[in-house]
N, C-alpha and C positions, 0 to 999 in steps of 0.2 A: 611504417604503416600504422604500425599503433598508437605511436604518439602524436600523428597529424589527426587520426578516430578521435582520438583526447582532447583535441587540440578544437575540433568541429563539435566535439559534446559541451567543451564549455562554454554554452555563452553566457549575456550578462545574468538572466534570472538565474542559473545551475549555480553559476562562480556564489552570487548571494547565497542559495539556503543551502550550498554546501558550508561556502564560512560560516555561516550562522548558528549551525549544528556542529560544526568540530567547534565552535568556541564554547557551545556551550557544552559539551564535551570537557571540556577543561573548567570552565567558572563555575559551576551547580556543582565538581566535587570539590573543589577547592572551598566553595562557600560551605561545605557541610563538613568537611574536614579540617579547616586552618582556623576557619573564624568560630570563636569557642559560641556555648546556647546562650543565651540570654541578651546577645549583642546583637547591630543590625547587619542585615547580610548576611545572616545563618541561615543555612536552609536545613529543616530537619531532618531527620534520616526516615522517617515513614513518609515524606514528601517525597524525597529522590525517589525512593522506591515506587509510589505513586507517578510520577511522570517519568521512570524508565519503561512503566508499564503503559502509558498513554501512544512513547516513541515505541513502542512494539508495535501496536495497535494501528501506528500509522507506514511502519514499512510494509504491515498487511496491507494496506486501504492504497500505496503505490503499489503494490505489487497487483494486486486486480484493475487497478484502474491502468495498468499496462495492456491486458489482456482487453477491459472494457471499453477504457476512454480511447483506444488508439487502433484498436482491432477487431474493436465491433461484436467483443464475444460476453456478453453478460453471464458471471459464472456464479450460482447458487450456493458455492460448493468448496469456497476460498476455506471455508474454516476448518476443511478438513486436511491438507495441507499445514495448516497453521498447528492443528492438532498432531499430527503426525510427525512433525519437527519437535513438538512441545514433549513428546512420550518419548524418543529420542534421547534427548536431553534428562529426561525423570528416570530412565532407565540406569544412565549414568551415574547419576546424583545417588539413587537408590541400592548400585553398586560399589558404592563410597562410604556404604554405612555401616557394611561389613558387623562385628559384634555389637556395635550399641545400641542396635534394634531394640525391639520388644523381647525375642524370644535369643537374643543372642547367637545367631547363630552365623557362622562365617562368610556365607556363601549365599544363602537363599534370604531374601528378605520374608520380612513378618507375615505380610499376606499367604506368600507361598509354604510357610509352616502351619498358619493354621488353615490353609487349603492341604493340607497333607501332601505337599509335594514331598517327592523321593529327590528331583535332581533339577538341576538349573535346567528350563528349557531351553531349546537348541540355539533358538533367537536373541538366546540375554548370553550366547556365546560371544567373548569380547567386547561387550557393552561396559568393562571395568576401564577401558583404555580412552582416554580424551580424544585421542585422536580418530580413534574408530567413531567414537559414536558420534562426534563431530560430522564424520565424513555418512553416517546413517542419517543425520540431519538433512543432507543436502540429496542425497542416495534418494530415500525414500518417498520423499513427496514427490521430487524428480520423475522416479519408474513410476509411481501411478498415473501421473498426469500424463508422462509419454505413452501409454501403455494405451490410459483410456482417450486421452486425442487423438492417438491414429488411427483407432478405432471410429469415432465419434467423426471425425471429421475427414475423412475417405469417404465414409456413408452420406456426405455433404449434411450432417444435421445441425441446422441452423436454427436462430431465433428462440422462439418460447420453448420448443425441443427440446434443445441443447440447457437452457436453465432447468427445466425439469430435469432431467436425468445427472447435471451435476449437483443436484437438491437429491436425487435419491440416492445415488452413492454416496452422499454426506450421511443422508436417515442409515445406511445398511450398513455404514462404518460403525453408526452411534449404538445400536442394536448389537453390534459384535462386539465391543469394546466393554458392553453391560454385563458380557455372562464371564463368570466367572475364570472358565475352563480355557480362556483362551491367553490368559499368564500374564495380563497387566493391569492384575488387584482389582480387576470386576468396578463395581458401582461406585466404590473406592477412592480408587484409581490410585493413583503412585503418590506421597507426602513424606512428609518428616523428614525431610532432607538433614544433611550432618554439614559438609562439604564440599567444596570444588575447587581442583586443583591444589588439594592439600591446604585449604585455610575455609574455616567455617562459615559458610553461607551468611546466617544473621550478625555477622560481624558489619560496623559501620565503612571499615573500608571495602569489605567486599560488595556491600550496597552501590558506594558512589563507583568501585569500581566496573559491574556490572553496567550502570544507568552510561558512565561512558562510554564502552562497548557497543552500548545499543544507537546511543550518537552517533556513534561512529557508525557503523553496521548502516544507520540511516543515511548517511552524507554518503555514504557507498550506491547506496541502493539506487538514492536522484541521479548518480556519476554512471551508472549502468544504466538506466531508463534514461538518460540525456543523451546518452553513446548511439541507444537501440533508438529512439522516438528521432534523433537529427540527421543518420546514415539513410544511406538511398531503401532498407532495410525499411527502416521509419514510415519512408513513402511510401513504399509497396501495404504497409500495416493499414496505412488513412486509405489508401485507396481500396481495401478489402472492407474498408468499415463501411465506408461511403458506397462503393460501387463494384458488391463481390461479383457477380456476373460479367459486368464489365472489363474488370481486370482478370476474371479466369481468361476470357477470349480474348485478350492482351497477350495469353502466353503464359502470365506467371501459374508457378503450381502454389494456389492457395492456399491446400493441407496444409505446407510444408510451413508456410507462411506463419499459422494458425496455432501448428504445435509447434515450430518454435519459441512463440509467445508465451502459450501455455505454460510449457515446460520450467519457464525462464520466471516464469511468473509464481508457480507452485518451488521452485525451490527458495523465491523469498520469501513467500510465505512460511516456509516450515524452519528458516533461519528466524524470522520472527517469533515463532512459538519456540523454539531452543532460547530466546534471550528472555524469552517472558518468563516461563515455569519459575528458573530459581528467582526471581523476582517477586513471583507471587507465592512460590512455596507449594504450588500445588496442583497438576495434572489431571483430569478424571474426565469422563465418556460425555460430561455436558457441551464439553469444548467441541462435540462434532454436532452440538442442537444446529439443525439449518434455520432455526432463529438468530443463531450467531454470524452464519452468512449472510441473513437479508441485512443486518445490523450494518454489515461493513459494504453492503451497496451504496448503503444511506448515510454514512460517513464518504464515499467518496460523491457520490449527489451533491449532497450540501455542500461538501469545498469547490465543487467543482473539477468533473472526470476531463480527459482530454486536457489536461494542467498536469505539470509537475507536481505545482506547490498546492492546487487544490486537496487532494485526497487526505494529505500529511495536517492541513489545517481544519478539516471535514474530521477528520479523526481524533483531535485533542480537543477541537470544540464539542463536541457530541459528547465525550466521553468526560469532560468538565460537566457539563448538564446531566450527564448520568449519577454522575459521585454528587453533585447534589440534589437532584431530584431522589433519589435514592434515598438519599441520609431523612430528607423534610418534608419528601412528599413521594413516598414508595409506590404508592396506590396508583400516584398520578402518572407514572414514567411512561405505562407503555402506552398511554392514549398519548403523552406529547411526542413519543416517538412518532407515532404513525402521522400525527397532526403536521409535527414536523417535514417527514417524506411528501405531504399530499400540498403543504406551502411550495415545496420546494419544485415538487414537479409543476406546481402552475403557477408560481409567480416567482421563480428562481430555476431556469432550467437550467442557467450556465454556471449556480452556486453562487458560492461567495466571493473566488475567484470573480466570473463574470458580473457579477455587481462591481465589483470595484474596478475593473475595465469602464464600463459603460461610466462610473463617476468620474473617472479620472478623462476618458475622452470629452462627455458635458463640459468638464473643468475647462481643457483644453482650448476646446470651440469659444468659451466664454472669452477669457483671455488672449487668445488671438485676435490681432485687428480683421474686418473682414477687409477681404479684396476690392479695392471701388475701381473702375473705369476709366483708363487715364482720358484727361479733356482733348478734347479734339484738336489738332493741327487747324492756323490759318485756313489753308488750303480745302480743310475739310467744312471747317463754317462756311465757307464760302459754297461749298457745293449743297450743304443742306439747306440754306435761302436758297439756293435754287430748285428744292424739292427732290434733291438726289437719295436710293436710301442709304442709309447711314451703314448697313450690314455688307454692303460692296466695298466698303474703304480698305485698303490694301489690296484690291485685288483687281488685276488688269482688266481696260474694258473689252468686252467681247466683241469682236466686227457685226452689224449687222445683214444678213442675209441679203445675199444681191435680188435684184428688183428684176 
């Protein structure tokens, strides 16, 4: 049964930007690792690091556009998930630094000595073990998202609703995260990492080896959203996007529909912030701004939601524009962001994806002979001289009404 589910997930676009990403999975470390600096076909090490961080960015931007493009549920609220994976991960990393901290001390890291902590809190109990906090990665954003969709969506709260209040559980996360007293380095947040898995973070090969992970992690994530978006599961999602009333009175239980998207949705998200942290080095409470949410709506907008490949190419392009508008024109970013989203909604609503559909049909249309007419049969010239119409030919003649 599972391998025919696999077998119906792959078709021809999944099978492409799945190989496309496990190859590059292999060739970007290989170029950063085998081929020495100075020669062509190096790629450097703060680049890997750089587009391991872009591929984080974009199994967030699938991962909502599962929930958005396919299920009709615009969620505000993606980054907090994404954050909650990320902190996950930092807590790890942070329990790996043991004496070479600041204050040396075995057990508690730096912040929680000079917060005068007496003892590990409860929460960073087994957060030293990879595989624990691996499994808090996927745990965590998990139960909140279940927690609050069965809530949220029992109540039937739809549409502008439902983005509001996943926008303010992102603000009330962001707001908790800032005070101090609640054990994950306050305004801080969690840095200076040492290690993972016993070999040093800023080591070159732990770079290329991370940036492949997240390749990977990504060609996973299209093989899961191709499983869920192609099963009869898939159709029941388009048909609650398109027509939620309609299919509630069809039978199906919506909720159930709705959180399991959700759910499925939030813990790739929070695997995406677990591969991002040690990549950038560094976790803190801005990662729940719900301006980092609208950011990843408009990464999936612009490639195009309801696509696979849209959200994942909506998100390295945007965030290509960001590193450089950032670097040469900082002032100008957030007006071309929003300029960006307000092009897109009115003269790009199916993205960039959908552009390149409509070019490539134009192309087609072009290129195809059109269909002409085939010439009439003897038989048929003959009956048009005698003023017969031309639109009865093939078709028997009718008796006339007796007299």
């Amino acid at each position: 049964m599972l391998t025919q589910a696999l077998f119906r997930a792959l078709d021809k676009k999944a099978i492409w930007v799945i190989a496309i990403f496990l190859a590059v999975a292999v060739l970007v470390p290989m170029a950063n690792l085998l081929i020495p600096p100075g020669q062509f076909g190096h790629v450097p090490t703060y680049l890997v690091s750089l587009m391991g961080k872009y591929l984080a960015y974009a199994i967030l931007a699938l991962a909502l556009d599962l929930v958005w493009g396919y299920c009709g549920i615009l969620s505000l609220g993606h980054g907090a998930f994404f954050a909650l994976g990320g902190y996950a991960m930092g807590m790890y990393l942070m329990r790996q630094i043991g004496t070479r901290g600041v204050y040396g001390h075995p057990v508690l890291p730096d912040f929680m000595v000079f917060l005068n902590y007496s003892e590990l809190p409860w929460f960073w109990l087994g957060m030293d073990n990879f595989w624990f906090a691996m499994l808090m990665v996927v745990f965590v954003p998990g139960l909140l998202a279940f927690v609050f969709g069965f809530f949220a969506f029992r109540s039937r709260v739809t549409g502008v609703y439902l983005s509001i209040i996943t926008q303010a559980m992102t603000f009330a996360l962001l707001l908790a995260f800032f005070r101090n007293d609640m054990g994950f380095g306050g305004n801080n947040g969690l840095t200076d990492f040492k290690d993972i898995l016993g070999v040093s973070v800023q080591a070159q090969s732990t770079r290329a080896t991370l940036f492949a992970a997240t390749a990977i992690a990504l060609a996973l994530s299209v093989l899961v959203c191709s499983m869920i978006v192609n099963s009869k599961l898939g159709k029941v999602m388009v048909a609650v996007r398109d027509a939620e009333s309609r299919t509630r009175f069809l039978g199906y239980r919506v909720e159930y529909v709705k959180l399991f998207a959700f759910t499925v949705s939030a813990i790739m998200a929070g695997i995406a912030g677990a591969l991002y942290v040690p990549q950038v080095g560094i976790i803190n409470p801005s990662e729940f701004d719900p301006a980092n949410s609208i950011e990843v709506v408009i990464w999936t907008a612009v490639g195009g939601r309801g696509t696979l490949i849209g959200p994942i190419i909506g998100a390295i392009v945007v965030n290509l524009g960001k590193s450089w508008f950032t670097t040469t024109l900082p002032e100008l970013w957030l007006f071309a962001l929003g300029a960006l989203f307000v092009f897109t909604t009115l003269f790009l609503p199916k993205g960039i994806v959908g552009l390149w559909h409509q070019a490539r049909d134009r192309m087609r249309r072009r290129t195809e002979p059109e269909e002409r007419p085939e010439p009439p049969t003897p038989a048929q010239s003959a009956d048009i001289e005698r003023g017969e119409d031309p639109a009865s030919f093939g078709h028997e003649a009718q008796p006339k009404p007796a007299e």
